[in-house]
C-alpha positions in Angstrom: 0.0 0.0 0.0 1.7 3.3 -0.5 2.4 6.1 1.8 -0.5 8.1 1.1 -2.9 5.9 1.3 -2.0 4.8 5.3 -3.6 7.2 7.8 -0.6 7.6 10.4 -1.2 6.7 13.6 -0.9 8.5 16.8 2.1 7.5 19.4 -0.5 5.0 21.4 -1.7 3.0 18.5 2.3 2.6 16.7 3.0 -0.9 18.3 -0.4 -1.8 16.5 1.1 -1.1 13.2 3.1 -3.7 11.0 5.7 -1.2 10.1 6.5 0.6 13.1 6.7 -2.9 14.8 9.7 -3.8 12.5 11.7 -0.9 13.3 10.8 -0.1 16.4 12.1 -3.5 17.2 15.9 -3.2 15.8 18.2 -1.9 17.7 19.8 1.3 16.1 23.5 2.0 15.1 23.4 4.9 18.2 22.3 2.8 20.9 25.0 2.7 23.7 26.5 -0.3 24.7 24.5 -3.0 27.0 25.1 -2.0 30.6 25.1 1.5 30.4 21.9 2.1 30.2 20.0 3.9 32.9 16.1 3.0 32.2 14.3 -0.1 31.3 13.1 0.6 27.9 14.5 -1.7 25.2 13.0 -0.1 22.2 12.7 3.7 20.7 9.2 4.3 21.3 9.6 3.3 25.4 12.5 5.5 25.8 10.6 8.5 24.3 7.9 7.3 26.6 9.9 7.2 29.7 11.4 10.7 28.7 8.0 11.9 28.3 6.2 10.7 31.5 9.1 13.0 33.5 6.5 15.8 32.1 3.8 13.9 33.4 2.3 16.3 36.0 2.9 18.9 34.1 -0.1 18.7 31.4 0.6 22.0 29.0 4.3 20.9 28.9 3.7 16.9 28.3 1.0 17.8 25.5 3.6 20.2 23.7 6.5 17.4 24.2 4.0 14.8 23.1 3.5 16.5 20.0 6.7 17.0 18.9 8.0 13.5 19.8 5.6 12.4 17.9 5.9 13.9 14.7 9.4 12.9 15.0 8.9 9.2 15.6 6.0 8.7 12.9 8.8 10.5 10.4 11.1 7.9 11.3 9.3 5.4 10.6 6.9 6.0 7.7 9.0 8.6 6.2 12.5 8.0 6.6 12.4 4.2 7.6 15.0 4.5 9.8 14.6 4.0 13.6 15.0 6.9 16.2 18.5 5.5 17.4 19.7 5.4 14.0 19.7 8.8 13.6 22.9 11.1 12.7 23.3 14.6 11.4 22.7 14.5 8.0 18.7 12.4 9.1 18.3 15.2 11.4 18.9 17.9 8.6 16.5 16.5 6.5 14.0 16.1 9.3 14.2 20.0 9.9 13.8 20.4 6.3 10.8 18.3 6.1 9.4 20.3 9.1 9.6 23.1 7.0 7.1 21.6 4.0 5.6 18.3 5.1 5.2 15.7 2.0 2.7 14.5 0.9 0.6 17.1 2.7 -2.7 15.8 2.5 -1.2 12.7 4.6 1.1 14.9 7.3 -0.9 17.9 7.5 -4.7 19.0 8.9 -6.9 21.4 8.9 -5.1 24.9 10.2 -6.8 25.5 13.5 -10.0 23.3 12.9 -11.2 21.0 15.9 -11.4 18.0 13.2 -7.2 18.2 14.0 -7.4 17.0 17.5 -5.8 14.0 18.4 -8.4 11.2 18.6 -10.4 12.6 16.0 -10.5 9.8 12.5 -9.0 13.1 10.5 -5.9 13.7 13.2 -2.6 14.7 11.6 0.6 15.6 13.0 0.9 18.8 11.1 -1.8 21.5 11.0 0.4 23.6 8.3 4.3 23.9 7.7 6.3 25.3 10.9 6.8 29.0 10.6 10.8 29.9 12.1 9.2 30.2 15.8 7.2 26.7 15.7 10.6 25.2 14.1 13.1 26.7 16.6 10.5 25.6 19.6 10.8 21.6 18.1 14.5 21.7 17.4 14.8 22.5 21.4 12.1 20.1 22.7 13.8 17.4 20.3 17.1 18.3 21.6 15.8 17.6 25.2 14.6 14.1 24.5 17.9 13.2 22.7 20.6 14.7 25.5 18.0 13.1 27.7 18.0 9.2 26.3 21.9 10.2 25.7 22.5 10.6 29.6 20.3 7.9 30.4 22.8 5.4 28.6 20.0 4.9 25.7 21.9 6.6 23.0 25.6 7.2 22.4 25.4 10.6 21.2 23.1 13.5 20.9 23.5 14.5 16.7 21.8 17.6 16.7 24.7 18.7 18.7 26.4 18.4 15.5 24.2 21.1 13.3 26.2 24.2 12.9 26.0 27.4 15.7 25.8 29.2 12.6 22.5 27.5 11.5 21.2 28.5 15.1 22.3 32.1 15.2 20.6 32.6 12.1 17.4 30.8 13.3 17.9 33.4 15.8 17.8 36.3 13.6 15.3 35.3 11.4 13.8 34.4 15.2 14.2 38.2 16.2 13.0 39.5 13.5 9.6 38.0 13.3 9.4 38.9 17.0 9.5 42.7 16.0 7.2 42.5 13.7 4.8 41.9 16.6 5.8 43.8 18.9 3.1 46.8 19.8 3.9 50.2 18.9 3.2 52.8 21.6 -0.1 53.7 20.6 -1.3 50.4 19.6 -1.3 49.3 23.2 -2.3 53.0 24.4 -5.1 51.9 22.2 -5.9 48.5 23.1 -5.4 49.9 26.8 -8.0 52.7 25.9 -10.8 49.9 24.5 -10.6 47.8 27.7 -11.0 49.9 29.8 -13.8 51.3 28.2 -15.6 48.4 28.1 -19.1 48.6 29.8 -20.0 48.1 32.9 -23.5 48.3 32.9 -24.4 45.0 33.8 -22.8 42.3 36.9 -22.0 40.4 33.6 -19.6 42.6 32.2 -18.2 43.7 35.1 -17.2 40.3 35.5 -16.2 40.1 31.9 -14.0 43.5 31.8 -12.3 42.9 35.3 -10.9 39.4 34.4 -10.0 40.3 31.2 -8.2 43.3 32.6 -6.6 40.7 34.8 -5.6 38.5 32.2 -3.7 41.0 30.2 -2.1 43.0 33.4 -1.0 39.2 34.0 1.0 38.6 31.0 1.9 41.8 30.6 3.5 42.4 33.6 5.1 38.8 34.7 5.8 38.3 31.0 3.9 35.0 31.5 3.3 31.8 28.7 -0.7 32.0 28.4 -0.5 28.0 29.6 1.2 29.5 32.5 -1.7 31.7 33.6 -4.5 29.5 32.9 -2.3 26.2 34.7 -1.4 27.9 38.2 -3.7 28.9 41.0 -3.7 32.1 43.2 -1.7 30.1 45.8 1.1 31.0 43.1 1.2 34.9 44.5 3.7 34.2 47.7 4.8 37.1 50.2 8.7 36.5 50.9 10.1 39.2 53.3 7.2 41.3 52.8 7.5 41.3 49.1 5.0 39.9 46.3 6.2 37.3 44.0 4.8 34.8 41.7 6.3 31.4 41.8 5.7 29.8 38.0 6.3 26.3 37.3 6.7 26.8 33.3 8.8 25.5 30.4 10.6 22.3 30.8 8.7 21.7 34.5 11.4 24.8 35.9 10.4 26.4 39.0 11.1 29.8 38.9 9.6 33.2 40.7 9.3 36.7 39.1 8.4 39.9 41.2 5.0 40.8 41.5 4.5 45.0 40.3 2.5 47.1 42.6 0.3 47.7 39.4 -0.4 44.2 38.8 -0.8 43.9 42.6 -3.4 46.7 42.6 -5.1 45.0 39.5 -5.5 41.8 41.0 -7.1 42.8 44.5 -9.9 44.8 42.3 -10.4 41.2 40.6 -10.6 39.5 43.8 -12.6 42.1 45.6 -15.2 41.7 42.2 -15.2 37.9 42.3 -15.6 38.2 46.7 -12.5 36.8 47.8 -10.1 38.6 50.3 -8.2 41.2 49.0 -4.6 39.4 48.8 -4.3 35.5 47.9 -3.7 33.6 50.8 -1.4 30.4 51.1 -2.7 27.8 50.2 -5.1 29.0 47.8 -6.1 27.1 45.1 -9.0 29.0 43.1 -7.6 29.2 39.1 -6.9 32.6 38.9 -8.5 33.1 35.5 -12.5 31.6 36.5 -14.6 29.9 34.0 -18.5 31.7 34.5 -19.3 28.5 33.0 -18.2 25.5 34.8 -16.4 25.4 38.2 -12.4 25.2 37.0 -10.7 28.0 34.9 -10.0 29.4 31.7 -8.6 27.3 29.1 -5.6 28.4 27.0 -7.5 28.7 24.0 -10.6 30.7 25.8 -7.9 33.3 26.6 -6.8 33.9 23.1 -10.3 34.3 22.4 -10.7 36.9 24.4 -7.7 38.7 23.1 -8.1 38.9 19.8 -11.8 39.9 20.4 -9.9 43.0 22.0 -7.5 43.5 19.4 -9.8 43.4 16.8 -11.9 45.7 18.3 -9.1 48.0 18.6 -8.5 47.7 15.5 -12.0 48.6 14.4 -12.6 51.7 16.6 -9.0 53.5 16.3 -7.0 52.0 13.1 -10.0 52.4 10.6 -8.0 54.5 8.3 -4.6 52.0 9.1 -4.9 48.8 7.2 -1.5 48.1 8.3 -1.9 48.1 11.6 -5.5 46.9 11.6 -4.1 43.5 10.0 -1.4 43.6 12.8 -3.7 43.1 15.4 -5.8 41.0 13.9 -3.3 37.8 14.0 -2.5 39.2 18.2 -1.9 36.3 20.2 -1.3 35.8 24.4 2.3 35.4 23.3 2.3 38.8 21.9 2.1 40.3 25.8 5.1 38.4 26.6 7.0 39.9 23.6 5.6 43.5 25.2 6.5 42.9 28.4 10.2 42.3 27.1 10.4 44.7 25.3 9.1 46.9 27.8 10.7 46.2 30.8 14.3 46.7 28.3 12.8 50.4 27.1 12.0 50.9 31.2 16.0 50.4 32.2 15.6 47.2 33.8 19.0 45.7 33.4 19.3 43.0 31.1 20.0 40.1 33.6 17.0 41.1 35.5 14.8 40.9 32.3 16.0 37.6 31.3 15.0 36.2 35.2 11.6 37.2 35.1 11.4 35.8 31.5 13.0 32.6 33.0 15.4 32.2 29.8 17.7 29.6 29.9 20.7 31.8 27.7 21.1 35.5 26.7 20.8 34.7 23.1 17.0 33.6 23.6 16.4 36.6 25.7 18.0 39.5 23.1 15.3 38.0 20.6 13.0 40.6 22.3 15.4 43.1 24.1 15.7 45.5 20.9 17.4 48.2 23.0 20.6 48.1 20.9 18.4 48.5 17.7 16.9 51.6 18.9 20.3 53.0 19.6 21.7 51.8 16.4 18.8 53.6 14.4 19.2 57.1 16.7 23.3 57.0 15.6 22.6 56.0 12.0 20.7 59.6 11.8 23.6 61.5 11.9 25.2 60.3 8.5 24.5 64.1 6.3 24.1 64.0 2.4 
């Protein structure tokens, strides 16, 4: 049967499969010798398992890993036909490349944002749509985490994507830093977007409700420079007073702990949410109330609920002040959660916040990932470029 004719599977249902039982089953030319290893799994598609359950209580983070993993392992085998410990540079160049445009589409790639893409559904694919330079940076990283990973558990030998040039990566981060600016908001796009929220009505309990958690949600991200699965995953026992100062303590990327100070602002904004919804007016220990309520059902937000809500606001900020801006007004019609976080960079550089400090409250793990949205040294660059005369 050829390629295009097999519906791939998902991770759960591989041993099922003829094909993937065949290589899953050989042992690769990168496995490390016998007696090394550190886990129990004997074949490709436990180890990735075993790497994966470490993200197990951390749902937002094992659903992204998951993904990723994945599309790597059903590549390897119905693609490439080569099993995951087989793998050496030159497979893992062609795997970005393929990343990049997914062939045959119709058989790696589903509908762009439709629900009939979820996994479980009978038209599930790992692809939605081609990775754009963000999506591809973001699966070169979680891919480079499950191979050091197997590598130091005594599964594999070596890690190859150590191999790919720091030339490839620094571009990646150009290209990376560039696509960031493009988002970022100009002054009076977020004096606007500002302007529109708090301008919504009031008029009813509704949306007062409505306008004070939204105002919540964005003085959130804005401010902690938060990942939108981070606000909708922690509680309010996340707010914790250490020597009578305010910080929120964020279990995020990669399951790493890490706390970022709480603004007096944000403070402020948050005690007029819990004063609307009737809880005390500073989060107690122990809380555990998600701090971005559903009105529908008893848990919280969802990730994709807050987007929602966002690009409602954009595009209505779009509509009521950037009429005559087409520009702009297409701008803000792709804004995202992640956008905040790219403001609050951005931000808290043009504020004077020294570098170091900006790249702690974004919890990077290297500068390099953090100068992507620090654009200081642009601005700089632009105002000394003025005084060249003709």
């Amino acid at each position: 049967m050829e390629l295009t004719m097999i519906p791939l599977p998902t991770m759960e249902k591989l041993p099922d499969t003829m094909q993937a039982k065949q290589l899953l089953s050989k042992v690769g030319s990168n496995r490390a010798p016998v007696g090394h290893k550190q886990i129990a799994a004997e074949d490709d598609l436990s180890a990735m398992n075993t790497w994966l359950n470490e993200y197990s209580h951390t749902p937002s983070t094992y659903r992204v890993y998951q993904k990723e993993a994945e599309r790597l392992l059903l590549w390897c085998i119905f693609q490439h036909k080569k099993p995951l410990s087989s793998l050496n540079r030159d497979d893992f160049e062609a795997y970005i490349q393929f990343m990049l445009d997914p062939q045959p589409r119709a058989l790696w790639c589903g509908r762009q944002g439709g629900r009939g893409n979820k996994r479980g559904s009978s038209h599930w694919k790992p692809f939605s749509s081609p990775l754009n330079q963000a999506s591809l940076t973001t699966a070169i990283s979680i891919i480079n985490s499950l191979m050091t990973y197997l590598v130091d558990a005594g599964y594999l030998q070596a890690n190859p994507l150590r191999l790919l040039r720091k030339a490839k990566r620094q571009l990646q981060l150009e290209e990376r830093k560039i696509e960031v600016q493009a988002r970022i908001l100009e002054p009076e796009e977020w004096e606007a977007m500002l302007e529109t929220m708090n301008s919504m009505s009031e008029a009813t309990p509704h949306e007062k409700d409505d306008k004070y958690r939204l105002r919540f949600i964005v003085a959130m991200l804005y401010f902690l420079g938060l990942r939108v699965g981070e606000l909708t995953s922690h509680t309010w026992n996340a707010f914790q007073r250490i020597n009578g100062q305010w910080w929120f303590i964020v279990r995020g990327k990669g399951d790493k702990l890490g706390k970022v100070p709480v603004n007096t602002v944000l403070l402020e904004v948050a005690q007029e949410f819990r004063k609307q919804l009737r809880m005390p007016e500073l989060p107690v220990q122990g809380e555990d109330a998600p701090l971005v309520p559903s009105w529908r059902h008893a848990g919280g937000l969802q990730s994709r609920a807050v987007n929602v809500q966002l690009k409602k606001l954009a595009i209505e900020t779009a509509e009521k002040y950037f009429q005559d801006k087409p520009a702009t007004q297409a701008k803000l019609i792709k804004f995202s959660a992640h956008w905040l976080r790219h403001l609050s960079a951005t931000m808290q550089d043009r504020a004077g916040i020294p570098f170091a400090h900006v790249r702690s409250n974004l919890r990077h793990q290297s500068d390099e990932t953090t100068r992507i949205y620090v654009h200081g040294d642009d601005l700089s660059r632009y105002e000394q470029s003025q005084k060249l005369i003709w």
